[in-house]
C-alpha positions as CSV (number, residue, x, y, z in Angstrom):
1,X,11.8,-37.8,-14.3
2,X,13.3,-35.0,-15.6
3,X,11.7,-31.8,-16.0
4,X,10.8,-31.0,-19.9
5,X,11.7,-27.0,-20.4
6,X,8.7,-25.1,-21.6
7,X,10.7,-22.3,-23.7
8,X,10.6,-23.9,-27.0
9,X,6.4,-23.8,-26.3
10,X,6.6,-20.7,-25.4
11,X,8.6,-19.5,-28.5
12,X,6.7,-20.7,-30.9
13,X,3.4,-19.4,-28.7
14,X,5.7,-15.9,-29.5
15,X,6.6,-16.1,-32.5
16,X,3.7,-17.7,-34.8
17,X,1.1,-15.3,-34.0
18,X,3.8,-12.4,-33.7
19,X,4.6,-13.2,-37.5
20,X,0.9,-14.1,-38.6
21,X,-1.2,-11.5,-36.7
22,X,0.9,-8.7,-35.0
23,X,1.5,-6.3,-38.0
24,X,-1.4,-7.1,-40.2
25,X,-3.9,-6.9,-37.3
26,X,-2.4,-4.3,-35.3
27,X,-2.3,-2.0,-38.6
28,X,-5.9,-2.9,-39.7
29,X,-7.5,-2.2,-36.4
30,X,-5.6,1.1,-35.9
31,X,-6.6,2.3,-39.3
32,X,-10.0,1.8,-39.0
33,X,-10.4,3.1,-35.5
34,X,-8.3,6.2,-36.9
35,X,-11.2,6.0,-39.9
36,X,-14.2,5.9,-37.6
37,X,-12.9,8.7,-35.3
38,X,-12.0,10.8,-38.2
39,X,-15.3,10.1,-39.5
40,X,-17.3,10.8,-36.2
41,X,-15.2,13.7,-35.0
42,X,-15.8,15.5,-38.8
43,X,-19.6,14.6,-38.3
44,X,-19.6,16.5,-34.5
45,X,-17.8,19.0,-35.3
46,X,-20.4,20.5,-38.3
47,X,-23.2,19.4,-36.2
48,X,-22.0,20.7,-32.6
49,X,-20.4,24.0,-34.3
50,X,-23.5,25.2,-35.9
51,X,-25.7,24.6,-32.4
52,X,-23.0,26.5,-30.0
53,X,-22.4,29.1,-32.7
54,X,-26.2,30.0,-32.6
55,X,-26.6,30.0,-29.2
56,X,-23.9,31.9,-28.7
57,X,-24.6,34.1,-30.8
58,X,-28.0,34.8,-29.7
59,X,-26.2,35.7,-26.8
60,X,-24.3,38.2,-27.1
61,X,-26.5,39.5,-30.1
62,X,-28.8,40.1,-26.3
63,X,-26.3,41.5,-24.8
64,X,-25.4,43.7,-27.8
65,X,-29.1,44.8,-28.2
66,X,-29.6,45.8,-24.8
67,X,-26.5,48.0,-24.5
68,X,-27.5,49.7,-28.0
69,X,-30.8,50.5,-26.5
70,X,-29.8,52.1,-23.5
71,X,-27.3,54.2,-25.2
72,X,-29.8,55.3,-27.7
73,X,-32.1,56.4,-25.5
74,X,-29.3,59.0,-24.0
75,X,-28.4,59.8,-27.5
76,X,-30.5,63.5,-27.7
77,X,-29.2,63.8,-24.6
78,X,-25.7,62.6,-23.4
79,X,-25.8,63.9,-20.0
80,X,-22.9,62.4,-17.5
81,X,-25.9,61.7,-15.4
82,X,-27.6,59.8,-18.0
83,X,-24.6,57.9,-19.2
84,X,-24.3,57.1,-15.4
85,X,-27.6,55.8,-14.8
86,X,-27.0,53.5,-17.4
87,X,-24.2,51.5,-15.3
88,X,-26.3,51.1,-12.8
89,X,-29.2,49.7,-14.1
90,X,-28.6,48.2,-17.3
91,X,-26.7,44.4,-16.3
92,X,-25.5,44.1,-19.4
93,X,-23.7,47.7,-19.7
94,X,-20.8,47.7,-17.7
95,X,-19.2,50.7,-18.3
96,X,-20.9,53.8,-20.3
97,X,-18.9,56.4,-22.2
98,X,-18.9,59.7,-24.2
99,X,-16.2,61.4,-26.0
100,X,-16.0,64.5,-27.8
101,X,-13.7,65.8,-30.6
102,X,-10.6,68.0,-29.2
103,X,-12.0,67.2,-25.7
104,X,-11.2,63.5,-25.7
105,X,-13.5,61.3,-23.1
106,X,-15.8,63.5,-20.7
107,X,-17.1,60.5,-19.5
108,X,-16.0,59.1,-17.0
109,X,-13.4,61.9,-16.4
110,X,-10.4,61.3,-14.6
111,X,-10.6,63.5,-11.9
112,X,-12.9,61.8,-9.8
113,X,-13.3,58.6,-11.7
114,X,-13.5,54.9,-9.4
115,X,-11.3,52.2,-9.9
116,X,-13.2,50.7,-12.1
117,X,-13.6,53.6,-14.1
118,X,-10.1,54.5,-14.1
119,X,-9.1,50.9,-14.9
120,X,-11.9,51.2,-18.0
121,X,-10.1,54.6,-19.3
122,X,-6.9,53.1,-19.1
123,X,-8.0,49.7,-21.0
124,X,-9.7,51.9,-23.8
125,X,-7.4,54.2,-24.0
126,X,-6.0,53.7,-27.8
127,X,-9.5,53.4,-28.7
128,X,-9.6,56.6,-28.0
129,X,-6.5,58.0,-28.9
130,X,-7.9,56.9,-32.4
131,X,-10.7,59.6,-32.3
132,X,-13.4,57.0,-33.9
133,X,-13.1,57.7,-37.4
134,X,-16.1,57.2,-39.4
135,X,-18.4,57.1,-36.5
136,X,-22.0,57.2,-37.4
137,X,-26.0,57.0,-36.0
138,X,-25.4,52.9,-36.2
139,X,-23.5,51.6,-33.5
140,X,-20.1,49.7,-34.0
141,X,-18.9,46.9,-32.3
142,X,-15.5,45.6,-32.0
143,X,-13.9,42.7,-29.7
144,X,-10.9,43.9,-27.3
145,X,-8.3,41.5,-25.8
146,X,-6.8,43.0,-22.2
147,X,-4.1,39.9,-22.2
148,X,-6.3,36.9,-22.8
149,X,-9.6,38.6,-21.5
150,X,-12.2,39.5,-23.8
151,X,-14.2,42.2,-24.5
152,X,-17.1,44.2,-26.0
153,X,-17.1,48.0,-26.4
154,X,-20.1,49.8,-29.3
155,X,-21.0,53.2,-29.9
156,X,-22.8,55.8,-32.1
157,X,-22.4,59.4,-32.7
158,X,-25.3,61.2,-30.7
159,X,-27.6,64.0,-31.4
160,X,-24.3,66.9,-30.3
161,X,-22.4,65.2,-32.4
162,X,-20.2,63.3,-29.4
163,X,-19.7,59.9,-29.5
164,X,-21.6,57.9,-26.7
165,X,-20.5,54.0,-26.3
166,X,-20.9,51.1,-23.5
167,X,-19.0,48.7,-22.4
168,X,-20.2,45.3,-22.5
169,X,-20.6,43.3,-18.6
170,X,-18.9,40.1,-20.6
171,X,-19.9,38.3,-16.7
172,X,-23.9,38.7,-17.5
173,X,-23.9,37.1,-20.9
174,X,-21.6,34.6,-20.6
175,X,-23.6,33.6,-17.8
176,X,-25.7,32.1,-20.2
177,X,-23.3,30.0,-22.0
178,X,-23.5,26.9,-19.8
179,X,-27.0,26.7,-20.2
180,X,-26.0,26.7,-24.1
181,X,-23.5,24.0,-24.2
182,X,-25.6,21.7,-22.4
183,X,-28.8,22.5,-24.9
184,X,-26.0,22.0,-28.1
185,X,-24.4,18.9,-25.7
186,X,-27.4,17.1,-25.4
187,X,-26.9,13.3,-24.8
188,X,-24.2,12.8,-27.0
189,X,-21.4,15.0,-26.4
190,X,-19.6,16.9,-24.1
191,X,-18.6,20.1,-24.3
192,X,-15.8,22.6,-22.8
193,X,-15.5,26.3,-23.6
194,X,-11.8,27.2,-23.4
195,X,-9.8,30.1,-23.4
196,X,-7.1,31.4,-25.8
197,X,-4.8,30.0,-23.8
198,X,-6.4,26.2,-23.5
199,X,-7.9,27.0,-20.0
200,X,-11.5,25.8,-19.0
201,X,-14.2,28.2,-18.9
202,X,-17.3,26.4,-19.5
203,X,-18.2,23.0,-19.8
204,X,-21.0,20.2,-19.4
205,X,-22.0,18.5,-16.2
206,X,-20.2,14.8,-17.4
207,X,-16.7,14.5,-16.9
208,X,-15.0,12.9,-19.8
209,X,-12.9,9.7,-19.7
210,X,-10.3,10.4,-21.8
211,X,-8.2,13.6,-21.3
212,X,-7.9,14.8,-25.1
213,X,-10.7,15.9,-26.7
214,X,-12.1,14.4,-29.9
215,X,-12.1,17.6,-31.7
216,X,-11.3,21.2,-30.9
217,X,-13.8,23.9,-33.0
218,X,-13.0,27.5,-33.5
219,X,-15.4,29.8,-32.2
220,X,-13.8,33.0,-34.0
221,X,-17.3,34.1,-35.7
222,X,-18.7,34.8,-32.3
223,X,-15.8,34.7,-29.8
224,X,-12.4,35.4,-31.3
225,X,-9.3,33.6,-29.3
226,X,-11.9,31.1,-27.7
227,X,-12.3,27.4,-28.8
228,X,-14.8,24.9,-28.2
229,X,-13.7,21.0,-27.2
230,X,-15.8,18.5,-28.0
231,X,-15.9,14.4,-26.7
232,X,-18.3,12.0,-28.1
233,X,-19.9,9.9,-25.4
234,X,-22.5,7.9,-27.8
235,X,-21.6,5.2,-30.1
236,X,-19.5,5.8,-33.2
237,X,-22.1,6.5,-36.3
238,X,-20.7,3.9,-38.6
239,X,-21.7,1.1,-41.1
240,X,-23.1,-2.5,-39.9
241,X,-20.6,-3.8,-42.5
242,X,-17.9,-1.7,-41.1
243,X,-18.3,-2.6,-37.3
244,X,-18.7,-6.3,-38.1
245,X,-15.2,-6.0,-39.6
246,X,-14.1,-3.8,-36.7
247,X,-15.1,-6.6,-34.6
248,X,-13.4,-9.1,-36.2
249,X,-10.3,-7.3,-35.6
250,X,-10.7,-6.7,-32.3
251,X,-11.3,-10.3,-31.9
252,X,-8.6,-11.0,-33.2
253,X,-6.2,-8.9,-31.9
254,X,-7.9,-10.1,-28.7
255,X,-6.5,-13.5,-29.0
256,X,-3.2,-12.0,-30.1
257,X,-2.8,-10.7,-26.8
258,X,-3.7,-14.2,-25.2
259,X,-1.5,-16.4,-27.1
260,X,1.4,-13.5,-26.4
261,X,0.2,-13.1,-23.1
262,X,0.8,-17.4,-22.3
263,X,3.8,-17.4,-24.1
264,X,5.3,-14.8,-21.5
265,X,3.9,-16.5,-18.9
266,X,5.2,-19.5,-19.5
267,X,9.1,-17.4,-19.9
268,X,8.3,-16.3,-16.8
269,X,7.4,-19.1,-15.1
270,X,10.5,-20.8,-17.0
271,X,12.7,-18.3,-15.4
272,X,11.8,-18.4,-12.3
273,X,11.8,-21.8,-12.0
274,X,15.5,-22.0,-13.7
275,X,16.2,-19.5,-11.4
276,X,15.0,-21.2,-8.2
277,X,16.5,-23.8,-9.3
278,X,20.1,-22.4,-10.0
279,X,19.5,-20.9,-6.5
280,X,18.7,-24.4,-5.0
281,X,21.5,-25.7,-6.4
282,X,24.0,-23.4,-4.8
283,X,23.1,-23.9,-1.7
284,X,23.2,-27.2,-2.3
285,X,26.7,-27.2,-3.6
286,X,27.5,-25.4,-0.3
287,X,26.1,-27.5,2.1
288,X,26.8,-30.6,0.6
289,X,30.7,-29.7,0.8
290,X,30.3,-28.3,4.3
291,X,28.7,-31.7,5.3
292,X,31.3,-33.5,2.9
293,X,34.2,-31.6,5.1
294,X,32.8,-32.4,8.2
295,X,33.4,-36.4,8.7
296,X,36.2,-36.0,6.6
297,X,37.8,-33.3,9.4
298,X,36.6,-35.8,11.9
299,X,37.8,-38.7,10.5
300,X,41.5,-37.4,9.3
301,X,41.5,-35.8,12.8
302,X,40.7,-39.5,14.6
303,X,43.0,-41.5,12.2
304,X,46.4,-38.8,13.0
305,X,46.0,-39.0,16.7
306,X,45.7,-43.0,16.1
307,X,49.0,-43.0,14.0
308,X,51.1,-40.8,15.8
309,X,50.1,-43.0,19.2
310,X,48.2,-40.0,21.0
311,X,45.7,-42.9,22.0
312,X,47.5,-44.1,25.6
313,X,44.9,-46.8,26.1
314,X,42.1,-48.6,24.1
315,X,39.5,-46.8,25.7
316,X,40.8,-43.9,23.8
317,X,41.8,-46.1,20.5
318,X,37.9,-47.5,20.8
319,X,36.5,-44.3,21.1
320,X,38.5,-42.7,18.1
321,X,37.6,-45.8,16.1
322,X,34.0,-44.7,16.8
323,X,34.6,-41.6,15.4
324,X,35.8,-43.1,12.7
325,X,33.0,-45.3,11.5
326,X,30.5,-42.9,12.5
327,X,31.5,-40.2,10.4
328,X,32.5,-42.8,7.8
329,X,29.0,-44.0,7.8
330,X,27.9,-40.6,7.6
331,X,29.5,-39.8,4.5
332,X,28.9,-43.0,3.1
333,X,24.8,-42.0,3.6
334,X,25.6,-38.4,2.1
335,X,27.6,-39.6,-1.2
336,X,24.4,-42.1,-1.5
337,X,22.3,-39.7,-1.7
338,X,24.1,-37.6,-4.2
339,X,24.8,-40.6,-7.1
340,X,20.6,-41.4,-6.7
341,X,20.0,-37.7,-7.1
342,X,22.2,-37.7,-10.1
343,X,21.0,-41.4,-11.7
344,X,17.1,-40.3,-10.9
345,X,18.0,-36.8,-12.2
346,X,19.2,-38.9,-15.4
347,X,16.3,-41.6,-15.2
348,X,19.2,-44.3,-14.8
349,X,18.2,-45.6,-11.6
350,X,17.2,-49.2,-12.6
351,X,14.9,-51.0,-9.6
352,X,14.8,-54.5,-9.0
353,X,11.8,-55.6,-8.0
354,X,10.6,-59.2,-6.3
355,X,8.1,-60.1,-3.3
356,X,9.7,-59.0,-0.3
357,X,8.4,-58.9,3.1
358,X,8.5,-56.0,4.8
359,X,8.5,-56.7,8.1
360,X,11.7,-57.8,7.9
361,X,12.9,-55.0,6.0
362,X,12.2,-52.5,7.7
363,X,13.1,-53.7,10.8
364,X,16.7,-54.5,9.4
365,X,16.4,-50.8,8.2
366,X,15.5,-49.0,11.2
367,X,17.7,-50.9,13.4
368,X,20.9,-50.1,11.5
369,X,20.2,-46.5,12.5
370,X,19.4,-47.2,16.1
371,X,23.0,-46.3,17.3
372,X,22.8,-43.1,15.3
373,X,19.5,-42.0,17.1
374,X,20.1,-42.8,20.3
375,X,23.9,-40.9,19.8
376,X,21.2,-37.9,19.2
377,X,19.7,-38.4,22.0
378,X,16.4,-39.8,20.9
379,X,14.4,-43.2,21.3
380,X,14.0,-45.2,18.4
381,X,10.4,-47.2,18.5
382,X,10.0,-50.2,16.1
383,X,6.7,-51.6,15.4
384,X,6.0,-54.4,13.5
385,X,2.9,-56.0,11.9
386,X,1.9,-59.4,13.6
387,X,2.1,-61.3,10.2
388,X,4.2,-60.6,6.9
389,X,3.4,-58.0,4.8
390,X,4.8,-59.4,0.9
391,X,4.7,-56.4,-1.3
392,X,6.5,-56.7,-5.0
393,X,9.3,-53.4,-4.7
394,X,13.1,-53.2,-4.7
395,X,14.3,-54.2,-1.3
396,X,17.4,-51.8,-1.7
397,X,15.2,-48.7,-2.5
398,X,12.3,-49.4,0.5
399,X,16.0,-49.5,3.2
400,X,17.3,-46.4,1.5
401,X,13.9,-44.9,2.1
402,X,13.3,-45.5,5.5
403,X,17.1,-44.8,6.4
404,X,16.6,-41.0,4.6
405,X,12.8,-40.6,6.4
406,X,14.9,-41.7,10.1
407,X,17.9,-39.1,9.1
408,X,15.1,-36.8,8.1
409,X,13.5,-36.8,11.8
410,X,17.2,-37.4,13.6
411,X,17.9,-33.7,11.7
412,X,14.8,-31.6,12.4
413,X,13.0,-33.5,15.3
414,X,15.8,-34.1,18.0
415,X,13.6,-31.8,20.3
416,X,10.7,-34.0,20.2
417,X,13.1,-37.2,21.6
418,X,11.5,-39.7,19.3
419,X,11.4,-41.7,16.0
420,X,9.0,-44.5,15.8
421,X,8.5,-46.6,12.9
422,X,5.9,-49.1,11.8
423,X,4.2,-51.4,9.3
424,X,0.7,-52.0,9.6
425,X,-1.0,-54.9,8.8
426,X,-2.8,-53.0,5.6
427,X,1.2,-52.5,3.9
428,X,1.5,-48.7,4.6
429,X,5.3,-47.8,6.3
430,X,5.5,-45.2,8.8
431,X,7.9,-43.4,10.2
432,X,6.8,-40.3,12.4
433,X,8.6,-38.2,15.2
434,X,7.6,-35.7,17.8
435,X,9.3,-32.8,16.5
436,X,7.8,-29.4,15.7
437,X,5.7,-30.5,12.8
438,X,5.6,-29.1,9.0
439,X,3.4,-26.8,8.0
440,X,0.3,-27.7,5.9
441,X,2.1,-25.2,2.9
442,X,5.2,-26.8,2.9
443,X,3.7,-30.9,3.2
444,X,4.9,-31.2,-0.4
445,X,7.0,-28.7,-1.0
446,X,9.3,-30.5,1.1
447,X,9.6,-33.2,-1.7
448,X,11.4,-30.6,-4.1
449,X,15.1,-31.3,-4.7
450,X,16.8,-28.7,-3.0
451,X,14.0,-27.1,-1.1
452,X,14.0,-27.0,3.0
453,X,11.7,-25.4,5.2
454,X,12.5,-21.6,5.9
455,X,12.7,-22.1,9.8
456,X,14.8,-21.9,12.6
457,X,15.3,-25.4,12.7
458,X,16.5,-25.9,9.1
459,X,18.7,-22.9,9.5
460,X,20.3,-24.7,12.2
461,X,20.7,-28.3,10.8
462,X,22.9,-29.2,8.0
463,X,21.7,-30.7,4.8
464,X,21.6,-31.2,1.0
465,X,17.9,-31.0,0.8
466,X,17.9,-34.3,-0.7
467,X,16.8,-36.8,0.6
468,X,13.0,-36.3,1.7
469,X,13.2,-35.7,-3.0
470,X,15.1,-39.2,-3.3
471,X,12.5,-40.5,-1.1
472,X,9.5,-39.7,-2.9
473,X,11.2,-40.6,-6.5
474,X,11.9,-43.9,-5.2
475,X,8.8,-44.6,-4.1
476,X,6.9,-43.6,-7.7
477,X,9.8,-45.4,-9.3
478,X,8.3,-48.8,-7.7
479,X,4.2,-47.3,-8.5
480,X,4.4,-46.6,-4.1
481,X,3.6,-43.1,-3.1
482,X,4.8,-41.7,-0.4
483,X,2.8,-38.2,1.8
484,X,3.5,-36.1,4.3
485,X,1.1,-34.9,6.9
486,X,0.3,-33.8,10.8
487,X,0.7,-36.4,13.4
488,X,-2.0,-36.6,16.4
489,X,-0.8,-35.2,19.6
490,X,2.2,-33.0,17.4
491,X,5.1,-34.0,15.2
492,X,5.2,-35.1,11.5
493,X,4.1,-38.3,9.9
494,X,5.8,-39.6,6.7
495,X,3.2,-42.3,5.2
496,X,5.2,-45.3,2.4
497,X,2.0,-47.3,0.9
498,X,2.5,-49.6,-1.8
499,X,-0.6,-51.2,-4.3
500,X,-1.1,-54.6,-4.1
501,X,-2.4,-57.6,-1.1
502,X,-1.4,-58.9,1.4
503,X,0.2,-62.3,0.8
């Protein structure tokens, strides 16, 4: 029967929901996600901002507090000593200063200095170009950006009328910043403190699963040129009535995908199939005329050395005669084989059917190819049930059958030395060899038109890859079937059974 193409299926699985669902769907669902997100992310962002801005702000607030005191308690007395002491033991004073009108900085002095003194002058040193203008007994904080590192440098005019300042140690109170984001994360969000220039600085134990962030917050209140990224790990906070319609979307879109997702299956499949098939066919087409030229070259070859009188005595005539009806008989099989393949192809093969025994059929069948087995060296075994086995099939078909099931074994079991054939008394019609076998994944595969087994032996035998497909047709054409499997002690069985008694 004659393969039905499943494209037009699989176009119409395309294109109906592709012109029902795709745009409406796809546009609904995307909106309202965008919606919800927006919605969510607006929500987090007020909430988290105002947590991380306090804490962080209570930090450095700490920090800020702690420098002031220090410094004031040198104020009366702004002794390099004293401003020195307050390095060392204050954590969150990392540098401490003094500078004095027309003097510039006396402390830390050059001369003398460390590194990281000498690094702090040099850092500062606009600040003090400026001469602090407007300096007074409150201290005055401002931020100060080295590149992208931040800082915090206060001071206060002291009791001598100098200025005295500190530097702020940033690595003492931001070491309290994690502990922040976590208390502001809670079980909700995640959080990442970033630099100016997007770079990771702080964030919360959980790893987020998405790389971008659902919002990104400003953090210039407390610490300019940082930013705070935020990812929402709970739910999304949104109407019953607006995630039931969510849902429905989603359902929908989810069968979208299914119905597109068969469709190209099914192309796929298609292809691949056509494909194979168009693959099957050339190789086909090439063996068939190789095997087409081959009795022909024999046969033209026989007939000119019989015309031009080459043949000196009738043992010579005899055996080019032979020849002749060999490879005639040959070509006569191969030719069969291709008009069945094209009328089955085309479901014109009409089948005649009557009460035939098969004894007798067979028997006839299997002993018109003795001559050709034993030329192949093998031993052809005919076994026949004791009394007649009637079954209602075309006589024609059955022959062509067991001729195509001997020419099978005579191509790929000449090793094993034997063909036997049989009817048993239930109606089945054997015919098995004792060649290498087939392997269990091929048993059927073996029935597709075109297909032969990927071995040494197929790539060494000739063939169209027919007839083992003929065969099988023929057989469900008269409601037989017709199997392949193992057979006991090594070789291949090929199994004809037909429906019906015994008469």
């Amino acid at each position: 029967m004659k393969r039905r193409s499943n494209l037009p299926v699989a176009i119409a699985l395309l294109a109906i929901p592709s012109l029902v669902f795709a745009w409406v769907a796809a546009g609904m669902i995307a909106g309202r996600l965008e919606l919800l997100a927006e919605r969510a992310a607006a929500k987090d962002a007020a909430l988290v901002e105002s947590r991380v801005s306090a804490g962080l702000a209570a930090s450095v607030e700490r920090a800020k507090h702690a420098a002031e005191t220090a410094v004031a308690s040198v104020c009366a007395r702004p002794a390099s000593e004293a401003l020195a002491e307050i390095s060392r033991r204050e954590p969150y004073v990392r540098n401490a200063f003094r500078w004095v009108a027309g003097r510039s900085v006396t402390f830390p002095q050059e001369r003398g200095a460390t590194q990281e003194e000498r690094r702090f002058l040099a850092r500062y040193v606009t600040l003090f170009e400026e001469g602090f203008k407007g300096a007074s007994r409150d201290f005055t904080w401002r931020s100060w950006f080295e590149g992208d590192r931040l800082s915090f440098v206060g001071w206060r005019k002291a009791a001598d009328g100098s200025v005295v300042g500190a530097e702020l140690e940033t690595v003492a109170f931001l070491a309290e910043f994690p502990s922040v984001l976590a208390e502001a994360a809670g079980d909700g969000y995640i959080l990442e403190l970033r630099d100016g220039a997007g770079g990771s600085l702080f964030k919360t134990d959980a790893t987020p699963e998405k790389k971008s962030p659902d919002a990104v917050l400003a953090l210039s209140s407390v610490l300019p040129h940082r930013t705070l990224a935020l990812w929402r790990t709970s739910p999304l906070d949104s109407s019953a009535a607006d995630l039931g319609r969510l849902s429905f979307m989603v359902t929908a879109g989810a069968v979208l995908f299914i119905l597109f997702a068969a469709g190209a299956l099914m192309l796929v499949v298609d292809a691949w199939r056509a494909r194979r098939d168009s693959e099957r066919k050339t190789s086909f087409v090439s063996n068939v005329s190789h095997e087409l030229k081959t009795p022909l070259t024999s046969i033209r070859l026989c007939a000119e050395m019989l015309s031009e009188g080459r043949a000196k005595d009738e043992a010579a005539r005899a055996r080019y005669l032979d020849v002749i009806t060999k490879e005639s008989g040959r070509l006569t099989r191969l030719v069969d084989n291709v008009l069945d393949f094209g009328r089955l192809e085309q479901n014109r093969r009409k089948y005649d059917l009557s009460d035939v025994d098969l004894c007798d059929l067979v028997r006839g069948a299997a002993e018109s190819q003795r001559s050709r087995v034993e030329a192949a060296g093998m031993v052809l075994s005919v076994e026949i049930a004791a009394t007649p086995v009637v079954r209602r099939v075309d006589g024609d078909a059955v022959s062509q059958i067991v001729v195509n099931l001997i020419d099978n074994a005579v191509k790929y079991a000449v090793d094993g030395k034997q063909v036997d054939v049989r009817v048993a008394a239930d109606g089945a019609v054997v015919v098995a060899d004792r060649g290498p076998g087939i392997p269990k994944r091929d048993r059927e595969r073996v029935f597709e038109r075109f297909y032969r087994c990927d071995d040494s032996l197929a790539a060494k035998s000739s063939g169209s890859g027919l007839g083992l497909s003929i065969a099988r047709r023929l057989a469900e054409g008269m409601g037989g079937h017709l199997v392949c499997m193992a057979r006991a002690g090594g070789g291949a069985e090929f199994r004809l059974s037909f429906g019906g008694d015994t008469k």
